[in-house]
KEKE-96207 format. One record per atom (N, C-alpha, C, CB): atom name; x, y, z; residue number from 1. Coordinates in steps of 0.2 Angstrom, whole numbers, plus 5000, padded with zeros to 4 digits. Glycine has a CB too. Layout:
N
<r CA,<X,Y,Z>,NUM> ...
//
This chain:
65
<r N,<5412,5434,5639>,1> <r CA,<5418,5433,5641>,1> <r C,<5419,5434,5649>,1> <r CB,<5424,5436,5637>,1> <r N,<5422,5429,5654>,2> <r CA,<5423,5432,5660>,2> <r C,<5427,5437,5661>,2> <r CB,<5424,5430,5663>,2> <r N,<5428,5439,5666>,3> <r CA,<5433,5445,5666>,3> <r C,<5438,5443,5671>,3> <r CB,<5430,5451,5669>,3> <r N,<5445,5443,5672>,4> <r CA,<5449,5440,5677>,4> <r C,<5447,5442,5684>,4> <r CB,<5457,5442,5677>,4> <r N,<5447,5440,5688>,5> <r CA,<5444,5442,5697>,5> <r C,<5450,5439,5698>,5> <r CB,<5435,5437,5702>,5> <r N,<5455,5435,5698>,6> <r CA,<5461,5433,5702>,6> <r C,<5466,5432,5699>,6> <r CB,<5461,5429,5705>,6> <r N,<5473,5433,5701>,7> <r CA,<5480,5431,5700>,7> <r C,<5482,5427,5704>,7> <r CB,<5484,5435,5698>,7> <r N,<5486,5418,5701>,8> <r CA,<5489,5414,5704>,8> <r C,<5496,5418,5704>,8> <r CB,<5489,5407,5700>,8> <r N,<5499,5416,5709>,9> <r CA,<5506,5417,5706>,9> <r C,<5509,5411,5711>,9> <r CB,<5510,5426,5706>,9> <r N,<5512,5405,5706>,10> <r CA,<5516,5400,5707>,10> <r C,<5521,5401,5711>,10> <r CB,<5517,5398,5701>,10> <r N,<5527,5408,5711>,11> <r CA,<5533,5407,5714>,11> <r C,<5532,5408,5723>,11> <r CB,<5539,5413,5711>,11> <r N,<5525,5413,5725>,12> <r CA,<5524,5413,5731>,12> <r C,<5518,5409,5733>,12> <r CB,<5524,5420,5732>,12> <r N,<5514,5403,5729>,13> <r CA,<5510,5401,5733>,13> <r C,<5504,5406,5735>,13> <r CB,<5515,5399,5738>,13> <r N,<5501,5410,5732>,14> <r CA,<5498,5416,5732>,14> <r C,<5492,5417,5727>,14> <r CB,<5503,5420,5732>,14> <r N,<5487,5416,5728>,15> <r CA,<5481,5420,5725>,15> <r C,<5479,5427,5726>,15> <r CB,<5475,5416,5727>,15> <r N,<5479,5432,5721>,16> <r CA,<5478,5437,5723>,16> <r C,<5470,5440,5719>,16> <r CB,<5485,5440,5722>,16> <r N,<5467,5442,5723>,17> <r CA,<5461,5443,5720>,17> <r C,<5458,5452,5720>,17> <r CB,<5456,5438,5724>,17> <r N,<5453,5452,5715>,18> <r CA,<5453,5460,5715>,18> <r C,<5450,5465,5718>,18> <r CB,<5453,5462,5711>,18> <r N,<5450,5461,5725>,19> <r CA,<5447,5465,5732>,19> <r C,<5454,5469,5734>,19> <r CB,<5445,5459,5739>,19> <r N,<5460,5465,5732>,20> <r CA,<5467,5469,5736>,20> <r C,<5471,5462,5738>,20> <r CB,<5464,5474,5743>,20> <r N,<5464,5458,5741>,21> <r CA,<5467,5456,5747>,21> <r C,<5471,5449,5743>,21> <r CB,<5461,5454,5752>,21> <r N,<5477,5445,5747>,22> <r CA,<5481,5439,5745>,22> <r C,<5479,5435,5750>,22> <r CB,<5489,5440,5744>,22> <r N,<5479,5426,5746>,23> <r CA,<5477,5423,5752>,23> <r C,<5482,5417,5749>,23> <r CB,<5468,5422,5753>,23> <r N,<5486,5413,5754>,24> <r CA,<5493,5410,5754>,24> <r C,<5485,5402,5751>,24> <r CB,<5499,5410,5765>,24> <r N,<5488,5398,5746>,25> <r CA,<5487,5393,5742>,25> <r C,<5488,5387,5744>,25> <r CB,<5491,5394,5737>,25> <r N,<5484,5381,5747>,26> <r CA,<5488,5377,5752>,26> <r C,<5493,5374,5747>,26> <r CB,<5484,5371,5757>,26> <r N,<5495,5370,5751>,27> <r CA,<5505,5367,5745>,27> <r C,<5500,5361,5740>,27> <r CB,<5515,5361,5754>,27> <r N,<5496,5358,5742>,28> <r CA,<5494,5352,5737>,28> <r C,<5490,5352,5732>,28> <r CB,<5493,5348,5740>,28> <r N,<5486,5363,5731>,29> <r CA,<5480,5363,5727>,29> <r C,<5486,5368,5724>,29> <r CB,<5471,5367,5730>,29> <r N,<5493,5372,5726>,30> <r CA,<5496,5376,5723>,30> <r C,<5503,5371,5717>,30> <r CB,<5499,5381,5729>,30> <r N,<5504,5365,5719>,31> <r CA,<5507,5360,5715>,31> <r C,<5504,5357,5708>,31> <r CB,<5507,5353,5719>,31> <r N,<5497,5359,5707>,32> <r CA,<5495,5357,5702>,32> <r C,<5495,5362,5698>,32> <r CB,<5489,5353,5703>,32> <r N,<5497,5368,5699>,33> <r CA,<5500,5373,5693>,33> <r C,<5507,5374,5691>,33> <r CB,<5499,5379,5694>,33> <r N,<5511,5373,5685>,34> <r CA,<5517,5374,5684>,34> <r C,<5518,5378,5679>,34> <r CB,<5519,5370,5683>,34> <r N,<5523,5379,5678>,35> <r CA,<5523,5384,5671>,35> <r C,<5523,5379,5663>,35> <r CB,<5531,5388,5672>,35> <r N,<5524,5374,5664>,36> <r CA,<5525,5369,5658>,36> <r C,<5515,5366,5657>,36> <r CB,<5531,5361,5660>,36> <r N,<5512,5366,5664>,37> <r CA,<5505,5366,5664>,37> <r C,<5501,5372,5668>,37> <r CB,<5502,5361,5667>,37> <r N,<5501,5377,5663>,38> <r CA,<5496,5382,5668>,38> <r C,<5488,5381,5667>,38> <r CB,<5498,5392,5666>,38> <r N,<5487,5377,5671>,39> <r CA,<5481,5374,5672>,39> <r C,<5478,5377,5680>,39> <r CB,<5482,5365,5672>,39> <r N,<5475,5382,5680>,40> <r CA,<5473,5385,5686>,40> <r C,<5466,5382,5688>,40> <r CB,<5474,5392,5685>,40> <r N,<5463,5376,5686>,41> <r CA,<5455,5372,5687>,41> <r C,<5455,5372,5697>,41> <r CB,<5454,5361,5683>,41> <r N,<5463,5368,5698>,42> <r CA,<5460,5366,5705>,42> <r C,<5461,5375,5712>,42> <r CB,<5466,5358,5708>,42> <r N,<5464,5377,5707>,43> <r CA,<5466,5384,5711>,43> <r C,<5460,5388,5713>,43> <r CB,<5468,5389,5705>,43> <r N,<5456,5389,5706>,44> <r CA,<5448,5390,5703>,44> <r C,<5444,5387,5711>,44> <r CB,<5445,5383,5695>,44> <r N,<5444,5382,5709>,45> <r CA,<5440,5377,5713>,45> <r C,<5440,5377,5723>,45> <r CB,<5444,5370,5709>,45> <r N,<5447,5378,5722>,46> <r CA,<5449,5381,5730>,46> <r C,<5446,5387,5732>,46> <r CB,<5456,5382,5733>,46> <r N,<5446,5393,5726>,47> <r CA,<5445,5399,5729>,47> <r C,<5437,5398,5732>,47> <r CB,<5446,5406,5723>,47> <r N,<5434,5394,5725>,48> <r CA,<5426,5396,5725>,48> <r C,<5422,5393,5731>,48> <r CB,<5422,5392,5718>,48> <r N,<5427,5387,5734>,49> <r CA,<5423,5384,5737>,49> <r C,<5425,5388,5746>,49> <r CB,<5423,5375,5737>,49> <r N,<5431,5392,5746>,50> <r CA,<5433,5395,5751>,50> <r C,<5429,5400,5751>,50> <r CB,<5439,5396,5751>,50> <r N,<5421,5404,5745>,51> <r CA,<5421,5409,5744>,51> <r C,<5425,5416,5743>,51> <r CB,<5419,5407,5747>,51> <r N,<5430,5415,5740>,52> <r CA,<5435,5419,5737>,52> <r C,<5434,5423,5734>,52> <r CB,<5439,5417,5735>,52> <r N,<5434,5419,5727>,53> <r CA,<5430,5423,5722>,53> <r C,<5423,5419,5718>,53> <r CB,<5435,5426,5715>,53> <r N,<5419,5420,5714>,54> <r CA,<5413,5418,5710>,54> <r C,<5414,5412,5706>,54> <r CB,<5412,5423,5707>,54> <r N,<5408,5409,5707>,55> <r CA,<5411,5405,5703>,55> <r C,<5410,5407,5697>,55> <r CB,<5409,5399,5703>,55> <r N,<5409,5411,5692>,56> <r CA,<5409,5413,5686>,56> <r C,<5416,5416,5685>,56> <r CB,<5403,5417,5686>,56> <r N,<5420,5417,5688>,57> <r CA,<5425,5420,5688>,57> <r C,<5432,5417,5685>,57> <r CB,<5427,5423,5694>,57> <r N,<5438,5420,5683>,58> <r CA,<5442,5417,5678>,58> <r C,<5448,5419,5684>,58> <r CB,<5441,5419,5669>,58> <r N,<5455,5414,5684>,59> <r CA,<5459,5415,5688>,59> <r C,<5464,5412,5681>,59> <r CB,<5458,5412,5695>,59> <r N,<5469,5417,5681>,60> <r CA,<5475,5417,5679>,60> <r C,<5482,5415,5683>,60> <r CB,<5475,5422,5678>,60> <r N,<5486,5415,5679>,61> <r CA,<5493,5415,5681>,61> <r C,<5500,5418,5679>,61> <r CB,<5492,5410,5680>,61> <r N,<5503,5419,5685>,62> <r CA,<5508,5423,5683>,62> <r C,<5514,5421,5683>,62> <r CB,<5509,5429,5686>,62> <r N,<5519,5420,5679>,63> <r CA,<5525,5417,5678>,63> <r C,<5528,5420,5683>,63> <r CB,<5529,5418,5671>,63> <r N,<5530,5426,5684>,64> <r CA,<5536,5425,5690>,64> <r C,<5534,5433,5692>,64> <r CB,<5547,5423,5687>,64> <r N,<5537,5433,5699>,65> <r CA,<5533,5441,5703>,65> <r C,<5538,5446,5700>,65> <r CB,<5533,5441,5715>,65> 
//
């Protein structure tokens, strides 16, 4: 099983990962999560290729801050 390396959170537009550090979500990879679809793939997919987190790594989502 992976282990979480990040948190989405949807109300701020905000990937938080567990270096500490937060990095602001551009507005058209952060639209493709809702709360009716928490589908975090293209989230995933921005962090890995930004080098953010691993691609082995599992990103979550947080209903509200």
């Amino acid at each position: 099983m992976n282990a979480v390396h990040a948190i989405f959170c949807r109300e701020r537009d905000e990937l938080m990962i567990d270096s500490g550090r937060i990095f602001k979500v551009p507005p058209q990879v952060a639209r493709t999560v809702s709360a009716d679809a928490p589908d975090t793939r293209f989230v995933k997919s921005w962090a890995v290729m930004y080098r953010l987190i691993p691609a082995h790594a599992q990103v979550t989502f947080l209903q509200s801050a």
